[in-house]
C-alpha positions, 0 to 999 in steps of 0.5 A, spaced: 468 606 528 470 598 526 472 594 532 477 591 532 478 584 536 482 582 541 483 575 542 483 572 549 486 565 546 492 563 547 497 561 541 502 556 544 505 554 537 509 560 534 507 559 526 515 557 525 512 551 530 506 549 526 510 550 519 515 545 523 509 539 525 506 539 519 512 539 514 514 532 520 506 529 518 507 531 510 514 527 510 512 522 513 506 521 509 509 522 503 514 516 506 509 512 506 507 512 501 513 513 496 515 507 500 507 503 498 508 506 490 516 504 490 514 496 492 509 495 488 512 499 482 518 494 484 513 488 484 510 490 478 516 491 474 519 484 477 513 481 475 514 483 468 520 482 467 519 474 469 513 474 465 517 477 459 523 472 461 518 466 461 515 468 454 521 468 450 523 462 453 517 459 451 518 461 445 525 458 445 522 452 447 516 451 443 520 452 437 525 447 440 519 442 441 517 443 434 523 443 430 524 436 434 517 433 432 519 435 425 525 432 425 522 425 428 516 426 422 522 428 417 526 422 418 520 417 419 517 420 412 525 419 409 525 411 411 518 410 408 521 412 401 525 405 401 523 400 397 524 395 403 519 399 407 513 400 401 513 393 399 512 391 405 517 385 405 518 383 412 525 381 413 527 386 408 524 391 413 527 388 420 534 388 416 533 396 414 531 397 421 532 393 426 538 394 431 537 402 428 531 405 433 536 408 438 540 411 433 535 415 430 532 417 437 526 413 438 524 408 444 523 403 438 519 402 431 514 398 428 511 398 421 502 398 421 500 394 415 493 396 411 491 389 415 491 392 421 498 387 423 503 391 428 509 389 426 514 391 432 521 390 429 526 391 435 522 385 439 521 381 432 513 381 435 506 381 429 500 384 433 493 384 430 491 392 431 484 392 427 480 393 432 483 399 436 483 406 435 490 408 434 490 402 427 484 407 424 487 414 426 493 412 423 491 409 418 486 416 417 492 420 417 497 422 412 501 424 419 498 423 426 502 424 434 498 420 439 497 423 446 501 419 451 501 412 453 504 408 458 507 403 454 509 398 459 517 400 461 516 407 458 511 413 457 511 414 450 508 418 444 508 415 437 508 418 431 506 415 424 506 417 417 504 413 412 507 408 407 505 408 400 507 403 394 509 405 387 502 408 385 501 412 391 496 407 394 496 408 402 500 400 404 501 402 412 504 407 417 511 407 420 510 408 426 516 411 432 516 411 439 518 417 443 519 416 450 518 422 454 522 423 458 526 425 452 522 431 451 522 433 458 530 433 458 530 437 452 525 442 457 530 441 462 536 443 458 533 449 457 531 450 465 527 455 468 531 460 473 529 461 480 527 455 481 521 454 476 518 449 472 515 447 465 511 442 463 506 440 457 498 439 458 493 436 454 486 439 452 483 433 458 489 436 463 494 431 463 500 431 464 504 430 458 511 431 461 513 433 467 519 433 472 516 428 476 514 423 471 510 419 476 504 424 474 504 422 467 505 415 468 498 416 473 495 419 469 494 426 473 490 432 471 492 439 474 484 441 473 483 435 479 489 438 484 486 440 491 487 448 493 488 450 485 486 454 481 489 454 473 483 457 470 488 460 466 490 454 462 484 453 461 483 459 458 488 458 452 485 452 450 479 455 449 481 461 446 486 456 442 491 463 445 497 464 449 496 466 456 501 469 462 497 471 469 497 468 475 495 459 477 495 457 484 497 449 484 497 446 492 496 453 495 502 456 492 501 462 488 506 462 481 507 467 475 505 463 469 506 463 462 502 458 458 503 457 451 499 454 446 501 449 442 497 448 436 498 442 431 498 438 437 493 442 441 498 442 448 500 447 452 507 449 454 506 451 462 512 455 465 510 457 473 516 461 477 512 461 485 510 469 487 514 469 493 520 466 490 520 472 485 518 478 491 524 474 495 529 480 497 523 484 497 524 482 503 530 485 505 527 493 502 520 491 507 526 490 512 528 497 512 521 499 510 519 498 517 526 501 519 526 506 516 518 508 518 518 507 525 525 512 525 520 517 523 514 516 527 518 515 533 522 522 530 515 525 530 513 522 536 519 525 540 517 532 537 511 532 538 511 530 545 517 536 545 511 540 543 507 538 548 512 539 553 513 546 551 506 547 549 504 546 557 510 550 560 508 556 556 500 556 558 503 556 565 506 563 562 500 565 558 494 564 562 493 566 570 492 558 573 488 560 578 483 565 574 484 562 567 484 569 563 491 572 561 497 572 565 501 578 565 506 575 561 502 574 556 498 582 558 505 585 556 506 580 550 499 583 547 501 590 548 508 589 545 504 587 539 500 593 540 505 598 541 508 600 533 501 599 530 498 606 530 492 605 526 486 603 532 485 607 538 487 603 544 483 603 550 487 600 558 482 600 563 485 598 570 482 595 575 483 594 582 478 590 587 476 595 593 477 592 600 480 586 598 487 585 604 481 586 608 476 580 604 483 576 605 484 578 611 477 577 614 474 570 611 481 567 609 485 566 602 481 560 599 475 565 600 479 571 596 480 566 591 472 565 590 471 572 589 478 574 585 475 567 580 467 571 581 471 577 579 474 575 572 469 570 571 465 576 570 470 580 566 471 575 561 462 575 560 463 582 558 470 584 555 473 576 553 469 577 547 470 583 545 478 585 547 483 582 551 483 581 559 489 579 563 491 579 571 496 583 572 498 580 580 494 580 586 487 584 585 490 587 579 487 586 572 487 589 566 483 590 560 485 592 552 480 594 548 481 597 541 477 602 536 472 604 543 469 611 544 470 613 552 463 613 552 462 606 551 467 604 555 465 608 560 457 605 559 461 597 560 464 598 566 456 601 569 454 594 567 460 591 569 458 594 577 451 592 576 453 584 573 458 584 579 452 585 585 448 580 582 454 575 582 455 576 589 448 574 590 448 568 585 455 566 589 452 567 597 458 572 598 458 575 604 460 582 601 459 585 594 464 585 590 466 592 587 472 594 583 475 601 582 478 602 575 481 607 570 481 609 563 486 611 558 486 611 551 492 613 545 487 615 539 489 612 533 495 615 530 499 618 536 506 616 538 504 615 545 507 609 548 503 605 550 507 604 557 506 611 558 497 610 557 498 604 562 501 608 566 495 613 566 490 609 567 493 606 573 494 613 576 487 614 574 484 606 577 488 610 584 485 617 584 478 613 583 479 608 589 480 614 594 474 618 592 471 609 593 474 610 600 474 617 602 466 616 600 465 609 605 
């Protein structure tokens, strides 16, 4: 016949209980990690959008900065075509331009001479340029833009195109300062939004504009920044491409978009500061943590709820002083064991011969020794293989299921002979000895349970008055 176990462990939490714990631990995990995925998602898509915000304004810009280079180019390559201008005459020059520099937006204006004389007209001054490099870059080329200078008052750039005579042959260049402080006010006519800045580098990394113009004048380079990072900017001159990412400038992280810049190998940089973008990121990390520590002290309380319940009812469930089943938790298993008629169920009834005169003779503490020895011994032989309880007193009890009579009958043999040699282990003054009833409700049957009890009881009595009757 197959045995059927029955277990002498406690289960102090009702499944509803468990179910309940373990929904409270999944939510808040779950919590945790919505609220991770939900700040970087937000990050993420704020990052994004600032980048794309950058990239269509740089477009804005560049086209602006271009659209503004080629006018100066188109009104420079428009005063060439007089007269005045190719033939070279001086005074006509002067009485064309002169007075006219502002009004066609240009710091001032001079004419350079194939001779390599620099006529300056605004400050009626001639100078021999033969020997430097700008006189033979502009005179190489049809068009030419110098990088930055500081020209004494102002830092400027220049733009040139050339000046030919009546048969094409190249005479000289009108060249036009442009201050660019101009160029950096156009830039700031288009502002940055939270707080952030633009400006254009050269391929040395120089600045060519900036708000601060002091860092042009000083002849600055962003790659010599202390605590920077702006490889980056460097990349999108070495793939002569636009780049976004991440620079560092000073120890302060920025978001940036790098724009190239091709027909003058520049670079517009729009930077906007991590953390001003992640600003009210705050506020949502406030209640974050609000809300996470609401629930863990939610899940602590239940938990130490639990707990609490968990320890009142192990006080119901196990017997304190001998540690097997109290009898609350004996009749929790036999109500368990009622409806289901399937197994047969064996109650043997035990009782602890002589043990008002143990107590009556050595003392209670020393009742309590052999009541422990007792069920120490019980739950050796039967914990593993039914369930074991202490009904009160001397009394205990044990529920087995699918044994013969037979077999029930060899375990209590070997449960006396188990008892003596614990007496002996434990220095007992007497051995201790039980007397026991057997009862059982074969598989099937519509006896009560109670009523099976109630005979193996009886039977435990009949057998300790033979037990006394025989002493």
């Amino acid at each position: 016949m197959r045995r059927k176990k029955i277990s002498n462990k406690i289960s102090y939490v009702k499944p509803i209980d468990a179910i309940m714990l373990f929904a409270v631990f999944c939510m808040f995990i779950f919590l945790i990690i919505s609220v991770n995925i939900g700040t970087t998602k937000y990050k993420k898509n704020q990052v994004q959008m600032i980048q794309n915000s950058m990239e269509v304004l740089a477009s804005n810009q560049k086209v602006q900065f271009e659209q503004y280079i080629d006018n100066k180019v188109s009104l420079l390559q428009g005063l060439v075509k007089f007269p005045e201008i190719y033939e070279m005459d001086m005074e006509a020059q002067k009485t064309l331009i002169k007075g006219h520099s502002s009004a066609l937006g240009f710091h001032h204006l001079f004419i350079m001479q194939d001779n390599g004389n620099g006529y300056y007209i605004e400050e009626d001054i001639c100078r021999n340029q033969k020997d430097e490099p700008f006189f033979r870059d502009v005179m190489d080329n049809d068009v030419f833009i110098t990088e930055p200078f500081y020209g004494g008052n102002a830092t400027t750039m220049t733009i040139s195109v050339s000046i030919l005579d009546e048969d094409g042959k190249k005479v000289g260049a009108l060249c036009g300062a442009i201050e660019l402080k101009t160029i950096e006010q156009m830039f700031r006519e288009n502002e940055m939004f939270l707080n952030g800045k633009n400006y254009l580098i050269n391929r040395e990394g120089n600045y060519v504009t900036a708000k601060d113009m002091q860092r042009v004048y000083k002849k600055e380079k962003i790659y010599d920044e202390e605590n920077s990072e702006v490889s980056l900017i460097k990349k999108a001159f070495d793939n002569n491409a636009d780049q976004k990412g991440v620079i560092t400038q000073n120890g302060i992280e920025y978001q940036a978009n790098v724009t190239y810049l091709p027909e003058y190998d520049w670079v517009i940089v729009q930077c906007i500061q991590t953390e001003e973008i992640f600003k009210d990121l705050k506020y949502i990390d406030t209640w974050r943590y609000v809300a996470l520590s609401i629930v863990m002290i939610i899940i602590l309380c239940v938990i130490r709820i639990t707990l609490y319940w968990n320890q009142s009812n192990k006080k119901m469930n196990i017997d304190t002083l001998t540690g097997c089943g109290s009898r609350v938790a004996m009749q929790n298993v036999l109500d368990r064991l009622a409806s289901i008629k399937k197994y047969n169920v064996s109650i043997i009834y035990f009782d602890l011969n002589d043990f008002k005169q143990i107590n009556d003779s050595y003392g209670h503490d020393y009742g309590d020794k052999v009541l422990c020895a007792f069920s120490d011994v019980l739950m050796e032989l039967f914990g593993r293989i039914g369930y074991v309880g202490r009904i009160g007193g001397d009394e205990f009890m044990v529920i087995l299921l699918n044994f013969e009579e037979k077999e029930i009958m060899e375990l209590c043999e070997k449960l006396e002979k188990q008892l003596q040699e614990r007496s002996k282990e434990l220095n007992l003054k007497d051995a201790i000895s039980t007397s026991y009833g057997i009862a059982m409700r074969q598989k099937g049957s519509s006896e009560k349970l109670h009523d099976i009890v109630n005979k193996a009881d009886e039977r435990m009595y009949r057998y300790k008055e033979q037990y006394k009757t025989q002493k």
